[in-house]
Structure formats: structure tokens, C-alpha cells
C-alpha positions in Angstrom: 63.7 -53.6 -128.7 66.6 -51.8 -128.4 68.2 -51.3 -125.6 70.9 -48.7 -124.3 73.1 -47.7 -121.4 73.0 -43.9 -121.3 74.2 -40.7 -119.0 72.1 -37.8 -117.8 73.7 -35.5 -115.8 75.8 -38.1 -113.4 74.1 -40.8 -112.8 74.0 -43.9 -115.7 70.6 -45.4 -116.5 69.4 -47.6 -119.3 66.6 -46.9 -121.6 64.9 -48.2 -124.8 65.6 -46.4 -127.7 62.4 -45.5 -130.1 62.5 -43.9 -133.6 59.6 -41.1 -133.7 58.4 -38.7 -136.4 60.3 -36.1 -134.1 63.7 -37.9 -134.4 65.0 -40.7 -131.7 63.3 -40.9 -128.0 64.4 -42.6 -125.0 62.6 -44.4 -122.2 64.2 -44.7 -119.2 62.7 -47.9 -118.1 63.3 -47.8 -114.3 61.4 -45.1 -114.1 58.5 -46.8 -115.9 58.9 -49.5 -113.8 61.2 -49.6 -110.8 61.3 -53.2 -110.2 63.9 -52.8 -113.7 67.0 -52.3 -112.4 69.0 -49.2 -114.4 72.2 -51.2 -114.6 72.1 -53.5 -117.9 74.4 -56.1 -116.8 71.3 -56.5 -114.0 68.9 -56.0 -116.8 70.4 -59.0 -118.5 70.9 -61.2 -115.3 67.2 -60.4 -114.7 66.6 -62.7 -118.1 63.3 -63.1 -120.1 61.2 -61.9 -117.2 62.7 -58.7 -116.8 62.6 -58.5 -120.6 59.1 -59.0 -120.7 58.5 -56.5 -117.6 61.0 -53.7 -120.2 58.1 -54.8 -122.7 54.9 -54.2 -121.2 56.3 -51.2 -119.4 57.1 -49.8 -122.6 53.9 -50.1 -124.4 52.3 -48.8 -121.6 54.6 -45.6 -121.8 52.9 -42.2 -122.4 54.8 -39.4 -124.8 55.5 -37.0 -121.7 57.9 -40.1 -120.7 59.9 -40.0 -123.1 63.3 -37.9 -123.2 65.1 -36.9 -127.0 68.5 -38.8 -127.4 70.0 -35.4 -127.6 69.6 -34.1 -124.6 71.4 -37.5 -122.8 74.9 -38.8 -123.4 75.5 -42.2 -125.0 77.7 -45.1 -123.2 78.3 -48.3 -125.0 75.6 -50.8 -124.1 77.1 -52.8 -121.6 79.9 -50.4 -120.4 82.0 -52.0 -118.5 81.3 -56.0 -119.8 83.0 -59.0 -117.6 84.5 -60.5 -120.5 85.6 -59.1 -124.3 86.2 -62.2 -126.3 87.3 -61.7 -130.0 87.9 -64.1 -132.8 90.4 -63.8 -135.0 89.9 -64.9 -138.6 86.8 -65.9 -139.1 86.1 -65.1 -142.6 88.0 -67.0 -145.4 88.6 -63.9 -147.2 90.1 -62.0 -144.5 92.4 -65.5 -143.3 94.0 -65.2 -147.0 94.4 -61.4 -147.1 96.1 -62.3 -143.4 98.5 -64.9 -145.5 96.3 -67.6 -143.5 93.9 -70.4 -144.5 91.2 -71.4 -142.7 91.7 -72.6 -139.0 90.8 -75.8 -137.9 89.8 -74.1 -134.3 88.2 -70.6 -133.6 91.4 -68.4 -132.9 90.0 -66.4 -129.3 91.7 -63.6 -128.0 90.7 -60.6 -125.6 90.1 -57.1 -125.1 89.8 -55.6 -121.4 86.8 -53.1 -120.0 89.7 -49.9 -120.7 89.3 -50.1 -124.4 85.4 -49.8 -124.1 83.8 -46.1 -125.9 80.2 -45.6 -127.2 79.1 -44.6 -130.5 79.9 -40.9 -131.0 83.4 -41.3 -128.5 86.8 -40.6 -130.2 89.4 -43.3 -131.0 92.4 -41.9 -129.5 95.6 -43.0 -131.1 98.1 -43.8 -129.0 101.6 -41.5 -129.3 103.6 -44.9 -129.3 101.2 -46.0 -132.1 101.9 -46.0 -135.9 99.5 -48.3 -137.8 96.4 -48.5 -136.5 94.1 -50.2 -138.3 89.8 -51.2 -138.5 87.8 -54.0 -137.4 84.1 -53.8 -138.4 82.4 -56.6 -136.6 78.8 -58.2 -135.2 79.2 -59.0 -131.4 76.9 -60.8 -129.6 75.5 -59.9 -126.0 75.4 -63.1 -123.8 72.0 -62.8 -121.8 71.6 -66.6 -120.0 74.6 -67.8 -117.6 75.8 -71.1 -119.3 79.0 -73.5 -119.4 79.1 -76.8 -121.5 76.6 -75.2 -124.0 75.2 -77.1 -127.2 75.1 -75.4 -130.3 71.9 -76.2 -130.5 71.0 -74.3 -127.6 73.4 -71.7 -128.1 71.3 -69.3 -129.0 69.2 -69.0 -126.5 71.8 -67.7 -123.9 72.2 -64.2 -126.5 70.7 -61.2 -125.5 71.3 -59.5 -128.2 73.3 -58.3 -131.1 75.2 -55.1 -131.4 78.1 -53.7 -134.0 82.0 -53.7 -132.8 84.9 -52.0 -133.9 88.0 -54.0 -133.3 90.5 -51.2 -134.0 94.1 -52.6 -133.2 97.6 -51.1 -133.6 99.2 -53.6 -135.9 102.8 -52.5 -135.0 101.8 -53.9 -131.2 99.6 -56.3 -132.2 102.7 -58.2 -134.5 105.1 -57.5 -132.0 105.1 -61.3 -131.0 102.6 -64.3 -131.7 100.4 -63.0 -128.7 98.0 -60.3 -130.1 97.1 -58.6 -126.9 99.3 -55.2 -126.9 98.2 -54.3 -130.0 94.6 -55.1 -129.4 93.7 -53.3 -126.0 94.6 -49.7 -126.3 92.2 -47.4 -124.5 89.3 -46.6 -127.0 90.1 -49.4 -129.2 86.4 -51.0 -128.7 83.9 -49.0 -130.0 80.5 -50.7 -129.0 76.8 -49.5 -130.1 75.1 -47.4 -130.3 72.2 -49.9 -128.7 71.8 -53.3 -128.2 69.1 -54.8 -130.3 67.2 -57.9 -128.5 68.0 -61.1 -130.3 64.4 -61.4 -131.5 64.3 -58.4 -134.0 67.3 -60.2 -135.5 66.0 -64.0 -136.0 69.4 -65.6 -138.2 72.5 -63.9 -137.2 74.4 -65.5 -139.8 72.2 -63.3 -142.3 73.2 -59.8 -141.6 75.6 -57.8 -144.0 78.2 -55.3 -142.2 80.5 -52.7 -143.7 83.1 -50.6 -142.4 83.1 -47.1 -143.8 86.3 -44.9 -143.3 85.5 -41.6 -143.8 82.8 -41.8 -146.6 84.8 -44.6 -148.0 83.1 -48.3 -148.0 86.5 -50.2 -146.9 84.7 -53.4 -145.8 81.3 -55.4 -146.9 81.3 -58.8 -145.7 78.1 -61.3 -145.4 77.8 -63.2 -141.7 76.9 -66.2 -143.4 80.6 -66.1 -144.4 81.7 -67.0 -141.4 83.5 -70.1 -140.6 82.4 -70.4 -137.2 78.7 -69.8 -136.7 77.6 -67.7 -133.9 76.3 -70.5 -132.3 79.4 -72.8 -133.2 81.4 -70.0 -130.8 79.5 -69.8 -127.9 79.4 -73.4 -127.6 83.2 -73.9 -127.9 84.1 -71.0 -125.8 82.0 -72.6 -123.1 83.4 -75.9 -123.0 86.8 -73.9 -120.9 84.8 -70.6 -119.2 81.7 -69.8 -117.9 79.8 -67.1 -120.4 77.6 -64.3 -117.9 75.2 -61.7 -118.9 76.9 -59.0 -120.2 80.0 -60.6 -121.6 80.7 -59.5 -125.6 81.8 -61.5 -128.3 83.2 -60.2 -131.2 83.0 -62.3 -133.9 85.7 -61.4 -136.4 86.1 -59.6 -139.3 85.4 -59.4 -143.2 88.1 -58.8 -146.0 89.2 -55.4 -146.3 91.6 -53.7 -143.3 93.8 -51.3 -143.8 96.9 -53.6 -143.2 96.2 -55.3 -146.3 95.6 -52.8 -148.8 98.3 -51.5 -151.1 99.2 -48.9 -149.8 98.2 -50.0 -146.0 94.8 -47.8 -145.1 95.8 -46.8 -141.6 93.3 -44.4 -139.1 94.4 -40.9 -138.7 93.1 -37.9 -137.0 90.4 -36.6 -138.7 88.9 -39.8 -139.7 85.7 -41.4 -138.9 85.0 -44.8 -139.0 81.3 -46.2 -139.2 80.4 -49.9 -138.5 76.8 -50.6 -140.6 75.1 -53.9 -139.6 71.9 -54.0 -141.3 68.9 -54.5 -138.8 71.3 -54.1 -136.3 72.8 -50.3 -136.0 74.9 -47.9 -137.4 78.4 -47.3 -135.1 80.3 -44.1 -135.6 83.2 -42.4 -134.2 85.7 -40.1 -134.7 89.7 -40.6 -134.7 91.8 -38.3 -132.7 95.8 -38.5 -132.0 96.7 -38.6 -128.1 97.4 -35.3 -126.8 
């Protein structure tokens, strides 16, 4: 299933999202069933009975019920998520174009709630920003509460998988050995367009994702690549914090940002980045310069 957060007039609901011969449809399920509740962090808390409830509620949906994705405004997934925890070099290749090798610990960093747009919301580049650069990555959707997780049940505490864009202003970001300036600009975490349940992807370290700058394929990368697993990550994070419904990981990036291309690729107005996860979405938006 897939599952989005989404506006209609003022008030914020979430739906499933289902391709039709007639283009994309949504299903607001609180109104199919009110017992859903139409917030998705209280979706997720809700676990795999309120899953199962979005399930049967939505086979039992009739056409009339449905309402076309164009007529609603997209938010990211989980718009406001408690925790935005990235990784930082967590494919080989992109360690050595970073003049790194491989850690021997997953390098965690974070992003806040402010930098938080949906697919189809503008990048805005900051005025005091001059090289700002792409992230194409898979994040994963925590679903199941957990602390002092195995890996081998890791796993089981995703919801579900959704493309990131971890855009980051490199001048900020190499200001000092502490990343965070140059990582949480408003609009610098793209998130979307849905969040697909983690049984319609069944080995999330076999997914390819590229980053395509305006028609350009700037980044292909293989999540088996990865030197910590999915699963590895959850586990270590929570050995120190707590990991809730609704919290995002990012899992780092491929080879291929701008910073490391002769001459650097940076964003500028006019651009527009897409992040392509097979089975798992298509991200797009547009970059615009700050006022």
C-alpha cells in the first residue's frame, strides 16, 4: 500500500494512493473507516492492526470514494517526523569521492522538522547559500516503538520505505567538523511522494536509486552497496535512543554529488531534481533562489 499525508482545503488527512486507468486516485481512509485516525504518525502508532483495518477498508472501497490526486495538495508522508536521522557515508564509492574510506561506525547526523517539503515543493536556496548540493537517498519509516533492537528483528519495527533528498549547502555544512548548519536549511528534505508499506518492498538492500538533475542522471547507486544494512542502522541507533513511529532515517548516499564533480554540479534556480527508487517512488521538486 501506499500511503500518504495530504491537504484538501485546510484540514490534513491521510489516504492510500491507487494507480487507475484514469490516472492516480486517493482514498481518504478515515472516512472509510473512522476508527483510522487521519494523522499518520497515529496511523503508524496504531501498528499492524490499524494496517490491516487501512486494508480491508480499502478493498471494500467503492469508485465514488475515491478523490483524483489533482484536486488535493501533497505533504511529505509523515510531515512533521519526531526524529530525522541521516547517515553520512554509507556507500564506499561516495566515502572515496568524500577523500574518506570506509568507517568503522555508521557516521549519524540530523535534520530538524523545518527542512521537511513534499514532492512537487520548491527547494529554496538560501541568500547566504552558494554551493548547494544533492542527496538522493532510501529512508526508512519506523512503524514499532523499540530501544535495544536486534538486527535480526530490525526489520520488523519499519513501516515503510520512502525516497529522501538530502540537499545540503556544502559551504555550511564544511564550516566546521559538525555538519549540522549546512544540512538543515528550510526545504532541504524533500520526502515522498508516499510511503510505500514495507511488505511491497521485501529486501531493502535490493532497490536501485538515481538522482536526476534536470534530465541529467547524476547518481545511480545499488542499496546493496551499502555498508551498513538497513537493519545494521536501526539496531545501532537504538542501543543510545528510543526509535517511534514516524521517525525517518535516511540512509546515505551513492557516488555522484555535485561537490565532487569537476567542475562541482551545484543546484540553481531553474533546476529540478528527481529522486527514483525503483518499487518505491519517484521524488521531484523544483529549485528556487530565496526571495
Amino acid at each position: 500500500m501506499k500511503l500518504i499525508t495530504f491537504r484538501r482545503g485546510s484540514e490534513s488527512r491521510i489516504g492510500a494512493l491507487v494507480s487507475s486507468a484514469g490516472g492516480e486516485l486517493i482514498f481518504d481512509l478515515n472516512r472509510l473507516a473512522p476508527e483510522i485516525p487521519p494523522d499518520m504518525i497515529a496511523f503508524l502508532e496504531g501498528g499492524a492492526t490499524m494496517l490491516e483495518r487501512a486494508r480491508a477498508a480499502l478493498a471494500a472501497a467503492r469508485p465514488d470514494q475515491a478523490t483524483p490526486l489533482s484536486e488535493v495538495t501533497l505533504l511529505a508522508p509523515v510531515p512533521r517526523p519526531g526524529k530525522i536521522i541521516c547517515i553520512g557515508q554509507n556507500y564506499l564509492e561516495h566515502a572515496k569521492e568524500s577523500a574518506a574510506s570506509a568507517p568503522p561506525f555508521p557516521i549519524v547526523f540530523a535534520k530538524y522538522s523545518n527542512t521537511v517539503i513534499a514532492h512537487g515543493e520548491p527547494i529554496v536556496i538560501p541568500r547566504c547559500v552558494e554551493k548547494p548540493d544533492y542527496e538522493g537517498e532510501l529512508g526508512v519509516v519506523i512503524g514499532k516503538r523499540g530501544r535495544y533492537i536486534s538486527k535480526e528483528d530490525a526489520l520488523d519495527h519499519v513501516a515503510g520505505y520512502v525516497p529522501v533528498n538530502d540537499v545540503s549547502a556544502r559551504d555550511w555544512q564544511n564550516r566546521t567538523s559538525q555538519w549540522m548548519m549546512g544540512k538543515t536549511p528550510d526545504t532541504f528534505c524533500p520526502i515522498g511522494p508516499a510511503l510505500v508499506t514495507a511488505d511491497e518492498v521485501p529486501d531493502p538492500q535490493n532497490l536501485t536509486l538515481r538522482t536526476v538533475v534536470s534530465g541529467e542522471v547524476l547518481q545511480e547507486g545499488y542499496t546493496g552497496n551499502m555498508i551498513f544494512t538497513v537493519a545494521h542502522l536501526i539496531a545501532d541507533m537504538s542501543q543510545v535512543m528510543t526509535l517511534e513511529p514516524g521517525d525517518v532515517i535516511a540512509t546515505g548516499t551513492p557516488s555522484g554529488v555535485g561537490f565532487a564533480r569537476v567542475p562541482p554540479r551545484w543546484l540553481r534556480p531553474g533546476d529540478v531534481v528527481r529522486v527514483e527508487i525503483d518499487g518505491v517512488g519517484a521524488l521531484e521538486n523544483p529549485v528556487t533562489a530565496e526571495g
